[in-house]
N, C-alpha and C positions, 0 to 999 in steps of 0.2 A: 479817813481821807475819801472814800470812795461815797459814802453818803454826805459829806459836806459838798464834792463834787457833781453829785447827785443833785439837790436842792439848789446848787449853782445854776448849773446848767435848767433846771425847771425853772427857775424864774429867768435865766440871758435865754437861752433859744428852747424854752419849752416845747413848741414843737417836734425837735429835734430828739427828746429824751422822756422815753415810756417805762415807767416801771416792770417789771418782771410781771408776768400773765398770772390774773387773777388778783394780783396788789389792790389792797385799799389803802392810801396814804392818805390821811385827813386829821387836821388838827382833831383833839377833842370835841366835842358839839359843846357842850358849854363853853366854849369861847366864842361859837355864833350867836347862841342866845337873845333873843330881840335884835336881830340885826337886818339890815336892807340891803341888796346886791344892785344894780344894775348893770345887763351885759354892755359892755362899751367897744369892746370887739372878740372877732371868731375867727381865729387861723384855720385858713383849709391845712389839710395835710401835704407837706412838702410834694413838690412834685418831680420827676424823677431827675432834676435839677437839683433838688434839694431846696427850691426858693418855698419857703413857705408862704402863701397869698390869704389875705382877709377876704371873707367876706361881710359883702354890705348890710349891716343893720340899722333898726331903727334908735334914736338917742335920746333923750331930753323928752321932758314931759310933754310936750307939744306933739311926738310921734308916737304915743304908746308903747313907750319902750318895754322890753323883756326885762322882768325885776320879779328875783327871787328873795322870801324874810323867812330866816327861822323864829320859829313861835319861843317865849319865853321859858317852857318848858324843856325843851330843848327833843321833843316828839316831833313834832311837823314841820315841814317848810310848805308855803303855798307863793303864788306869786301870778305874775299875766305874762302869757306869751306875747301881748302886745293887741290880742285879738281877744282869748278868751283866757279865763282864771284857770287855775291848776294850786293840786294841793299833795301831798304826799306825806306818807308815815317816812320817821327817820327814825332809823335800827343803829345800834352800836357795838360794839365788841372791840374784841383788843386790836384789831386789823385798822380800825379805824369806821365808821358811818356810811351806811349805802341806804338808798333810800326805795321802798316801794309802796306798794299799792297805790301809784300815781293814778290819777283821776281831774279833767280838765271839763269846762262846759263844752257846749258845741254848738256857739255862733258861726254865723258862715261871715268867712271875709274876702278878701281879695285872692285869687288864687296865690298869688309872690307869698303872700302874708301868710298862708295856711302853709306853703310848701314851708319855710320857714318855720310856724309853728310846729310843724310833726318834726322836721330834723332837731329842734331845741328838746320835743320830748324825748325822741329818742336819745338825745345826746343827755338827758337825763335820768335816764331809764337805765341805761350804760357806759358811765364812766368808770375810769381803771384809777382816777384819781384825784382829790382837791386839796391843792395847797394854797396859804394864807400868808401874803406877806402884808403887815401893816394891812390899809384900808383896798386891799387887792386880793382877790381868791380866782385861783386856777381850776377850772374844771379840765379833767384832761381826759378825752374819752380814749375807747380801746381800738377807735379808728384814729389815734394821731389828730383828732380838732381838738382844736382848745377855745375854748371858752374862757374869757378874762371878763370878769366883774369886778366894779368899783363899787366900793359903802359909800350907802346914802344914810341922809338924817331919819330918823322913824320917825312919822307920823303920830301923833296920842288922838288918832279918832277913834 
């Protein structure tokens, strides 16, 4: 009951509900395999209301949007912050996939767009957890933002 409840509530008010400190909750990596993410939106963490607020990102090919793809192998994810590329090693164990020795280029862009890029690394640097529903995955860091990505078509270039 309480992990069905769990998984409820991560995908109605994700915000609102953080695994237990140090949790990896992440499907398998072989279910990401060749896949394409784009963030589509970022829950700030509730405020002492409790309203959870988005923030503004960028969307659609037209803006550079933030789009993460795990490699085939099921080793790497890389992807763009919108400004510059980023690539990371993916580690697995029975907890579930965390990822490190992240490493991105260093174009300069707009300041909005950088501050933005360093919070998306850091929110990938340290997340407490990713859940998959259908064509939807939750990043959920261990400050309460969430990150929501939509699956895109992959590219064969």
């Amino acid at each position: 009951m309480t992990l069905s409840c769990l998984g409820l509530g991560l995908l109605t008010a994700c915000a609102n509900v953080i695994p237990p400190c140090g949790a990896k909750i992440s499907p398998p990596s072989s279910e990401l395999r060749n896949t394409k993410w784009e963030l589509t939106r970022w829950n700030l963490p509730p405020n002492s209301y409790g309203e959870v607020r988005a923030r503004q990102i960028p969307q659609g090919d037209a803006s550079n949007p933030i789009q993460i793809s795990f490699d085939a192998n099921g080793k790497r994810i890389s992807g763009s912050t919108g400004c510059n590329r980023f690539t990371a090693e993916l580690d697995e164990d029975t907890r579930g996939f965390s990822l490190s020795k992240i490493t991105s280029t260093k174009m300069a862009c707009t300041a909005q767009r950088m501050e933005l890029e360093n919070d998306f690394l850091y929110e990938l640097n340290d997340y407490r957890s990713i859940v998959r529903n259908g064509d939807q995955l939750l990043m959920i860091g261990t400050d309460r933002e969430v990150l929501s990505f939509t699956q895109r078509p992959v590219s064969n270039k």
